[in-house]
Every structure is written in structure tokens, then in C-alpha cells.
C-alpha positions in Angstrom: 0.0 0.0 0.0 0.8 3.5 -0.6 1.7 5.4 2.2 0.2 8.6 3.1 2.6 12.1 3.1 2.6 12.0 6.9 4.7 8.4 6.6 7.5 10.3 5.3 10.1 12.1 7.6 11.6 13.8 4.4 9.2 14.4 1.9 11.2 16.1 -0.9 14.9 14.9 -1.7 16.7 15.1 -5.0 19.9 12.7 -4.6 19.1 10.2 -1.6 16.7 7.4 -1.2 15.5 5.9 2.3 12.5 4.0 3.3 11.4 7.1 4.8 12.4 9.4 2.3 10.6 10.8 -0.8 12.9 11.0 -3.6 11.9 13.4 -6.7 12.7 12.2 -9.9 11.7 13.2 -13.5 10.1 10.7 -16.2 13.3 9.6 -17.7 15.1 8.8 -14.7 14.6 4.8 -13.5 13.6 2.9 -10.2 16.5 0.6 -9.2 15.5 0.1 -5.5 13.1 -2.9 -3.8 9.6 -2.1 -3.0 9.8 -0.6 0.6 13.6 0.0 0.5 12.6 3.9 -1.2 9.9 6.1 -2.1 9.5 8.0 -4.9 7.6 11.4 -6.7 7.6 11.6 -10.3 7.0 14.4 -12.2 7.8 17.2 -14.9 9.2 20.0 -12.5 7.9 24.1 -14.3 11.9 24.9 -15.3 11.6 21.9 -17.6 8.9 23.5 -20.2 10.4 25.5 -22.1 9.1 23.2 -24.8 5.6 20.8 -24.2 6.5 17.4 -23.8 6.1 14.9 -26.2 4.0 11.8 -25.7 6.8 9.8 -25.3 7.6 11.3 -22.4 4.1 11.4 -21.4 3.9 7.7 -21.5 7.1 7.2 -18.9 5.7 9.5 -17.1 1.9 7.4 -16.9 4.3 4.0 -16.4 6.5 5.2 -13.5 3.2 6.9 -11.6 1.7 3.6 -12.1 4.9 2.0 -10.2 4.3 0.9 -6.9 7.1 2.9 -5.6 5.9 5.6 -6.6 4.1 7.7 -3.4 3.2 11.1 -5.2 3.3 13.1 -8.3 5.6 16.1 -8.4 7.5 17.9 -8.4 5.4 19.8 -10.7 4.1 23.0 -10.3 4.0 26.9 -11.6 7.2 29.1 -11.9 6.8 32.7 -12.7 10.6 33.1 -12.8 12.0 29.9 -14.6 10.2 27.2 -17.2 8.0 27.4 -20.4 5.2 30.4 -20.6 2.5 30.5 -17.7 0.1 28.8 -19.9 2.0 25.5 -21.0 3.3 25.2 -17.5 -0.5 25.1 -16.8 -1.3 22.4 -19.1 1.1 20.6 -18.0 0.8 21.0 -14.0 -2.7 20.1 -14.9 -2.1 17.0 -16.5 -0.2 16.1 -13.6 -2.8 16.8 -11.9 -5.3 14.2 -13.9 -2.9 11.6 -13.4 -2.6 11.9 -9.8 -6.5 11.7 -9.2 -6.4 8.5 -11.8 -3.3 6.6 -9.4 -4.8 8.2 -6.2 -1.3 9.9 -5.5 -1.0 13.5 -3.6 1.1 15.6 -5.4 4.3 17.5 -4.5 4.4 21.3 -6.0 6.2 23.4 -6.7 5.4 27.2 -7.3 7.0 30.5 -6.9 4.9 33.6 -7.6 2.3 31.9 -8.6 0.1 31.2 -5.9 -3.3 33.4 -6.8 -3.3 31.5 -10.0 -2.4 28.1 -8.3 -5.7 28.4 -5.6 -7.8 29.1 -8.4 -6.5 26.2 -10.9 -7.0 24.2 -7.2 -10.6 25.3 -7.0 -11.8 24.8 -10.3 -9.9 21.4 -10.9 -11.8 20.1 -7.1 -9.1 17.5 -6.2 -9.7 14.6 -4.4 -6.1 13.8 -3.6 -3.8 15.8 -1.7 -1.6 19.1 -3.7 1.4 19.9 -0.8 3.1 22.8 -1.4 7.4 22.0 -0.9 9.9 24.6 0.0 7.0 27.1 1.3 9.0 30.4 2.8 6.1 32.6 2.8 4.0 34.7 4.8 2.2 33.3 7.5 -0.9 35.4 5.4 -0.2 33.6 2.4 0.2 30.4 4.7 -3.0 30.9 5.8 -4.9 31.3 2.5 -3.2 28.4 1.4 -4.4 26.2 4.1 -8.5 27.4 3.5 -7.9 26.7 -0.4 -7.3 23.3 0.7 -3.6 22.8 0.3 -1.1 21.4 2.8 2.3 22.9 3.3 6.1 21.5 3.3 9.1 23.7 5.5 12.9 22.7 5.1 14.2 21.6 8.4 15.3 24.3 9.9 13.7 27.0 8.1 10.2 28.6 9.0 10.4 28.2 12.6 8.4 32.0 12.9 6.0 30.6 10.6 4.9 27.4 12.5 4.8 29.4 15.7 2.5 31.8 13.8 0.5 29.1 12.6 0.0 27.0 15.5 -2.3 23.8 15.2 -1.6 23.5 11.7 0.2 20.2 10.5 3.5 20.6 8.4 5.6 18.3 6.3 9.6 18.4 6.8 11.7 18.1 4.1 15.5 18.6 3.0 15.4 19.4 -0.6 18.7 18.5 -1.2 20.0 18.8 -4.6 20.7 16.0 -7.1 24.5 15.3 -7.7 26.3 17.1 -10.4 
């Protein structure tokens, strides 16, 4: 079975894999490791759209979210800084979306500057699985109407210690981020 985010002490790594540990990895990377030795996200991260990927890449995409291994899909998301123009990195983010409501998986997203437009793709898509927002350094205001849309949020250890205390009561995900390996 599937475990749920909470399961996960780290729930967004680039380089590492652990049985506790949600690695990120994109749809032409492979799974090596033995069901329950590492977990795994797969998606198309926002700086890789420059162009709209083809259906090739679709389809690895479809087969690794339908590996067992696989927890979430992400890291996808919305970049107003970096990645393809806002409205392919829409399409895209929103076909990520479709495919984690057909495995069941939450998804792991990314966004920076991008957040009106994110809660309103949220509300008119009405998921059923859970969209966790990694790497949140926000405002605890932004926190806040984040948390009513719906979505959950991920801190780096050791980072947004003024925004949990802000925020009291409300249940956060840990995560490293940690770069892949050059």
C-alpha cells in the first residue's frame, strides 16, 4: 500500500533514497530500489517547459506513476521566474494533476509567484487527492490562504520556525530538498 505524506520524515529529496524518504525524480530517470527499501515522486518540474513534452515522455511518465514505488506526483508546479510560458506550465501542471486523481497519489508542488493562480486552478480542478506545497517560505498570510484553499504545506528543516509558531495547530511536512549530484 501506498503510504500517506505524513509516513515520510523527508518528503522532498533530489539525490538520496530511504525508506522514509521521498525522492523526486523526473520521467526519464529509473527505479533501481526494492519495494519498501525507497519512495518515490515523479513528475515534470515548471523549469523543464520550455518546450511541451512529447507523448513519449508522457507515457514514462503514466508508467513510472503507475509503479508501486511511486508515493506522489511532483515535483510539478508553476514558476513565474523559470520554465515554459505560464500557460504550458499550466497544461502541464494540470495534467499532472489528472494523473494523480487516476493513481490516487497526492502531489508534490512546486510554485513561486504563482500562488493566486495556483488556488484558483485548485478550486476549479476540485481534487480529491492531496496538492502539498514544498519549500513554502512565505508569509504566514499567504500560509494561511493556502491552508483554506485546501492545500497542505512543506518547510525545510530548519527554516520557517516563525511561521509554525505563527500558525500553531496546523500540521506541516519536513523536508530537505537536497540537490541532485552534479
Amino acid at each position: 500500500m501506498t503510504p500517506a505524506p505524513e509516513y515520510f520524515d523527508d518528503i522532498h529529496i533530489h539525490r538520496r533514497t530511504g525508506a522514509r524518504m521521498l525522492t523526486s525524480i523526473g520521467p526519464d530517470d529509473e527505479i533501481t530500489t526494492a519495494l519498501g527499501e525507497a519512495w518515490y515522486s515523479v513528475g515534470i518540474h515548471p523549469w523543464d517547459t520550455a518546450e511541451a513534452p512529447d507523448e513519449l515522455t508522457w507515457n514514462r511518465l503514466e508508467a513510472l506513476a503507475a509503479d508501486p514505488r511511486v508515493a506522489a506526483i511532483g515535483e510539478c508546479g508553476l514558476d513565474a521566474l523559470r520554465g515554459g510560458d505560464a500557460e504550458l506550465q499550466e497544461k502541464i501542471f494540470l495534467r499532472q494533476a489528472e494523473l494523480a486523481e487516476r493513481t490516487g497519489k497526492f502531489m508534490v508542488i512546486h510554485c513561486v509567484r504563482r500562488y493566486g493562480r495556483l488556488m484558483e486552478l485548485r478550486k476549479a480542478f476540485k481534487p480529491r487527492q492531496r496538492w502539498i506545497i514544498h519549500g513554502f517560505r512565505g508569509k504566514p498570510e499567504l500560509a494561511r490562504q493556502l491552508i483554506a484553499a485546501g492545500f497542505e504545506l512543506s518547510l525545510r528543516r530548519g527554516t520557517g520556525e516563525a511561521l509554525r509558531s505563527a500558525l500553531s495547530g496546523c500540521h506541516f511536512f519536513s523536508e530537505t530538498d537536497e540537490p541532485p549530484e552534479e
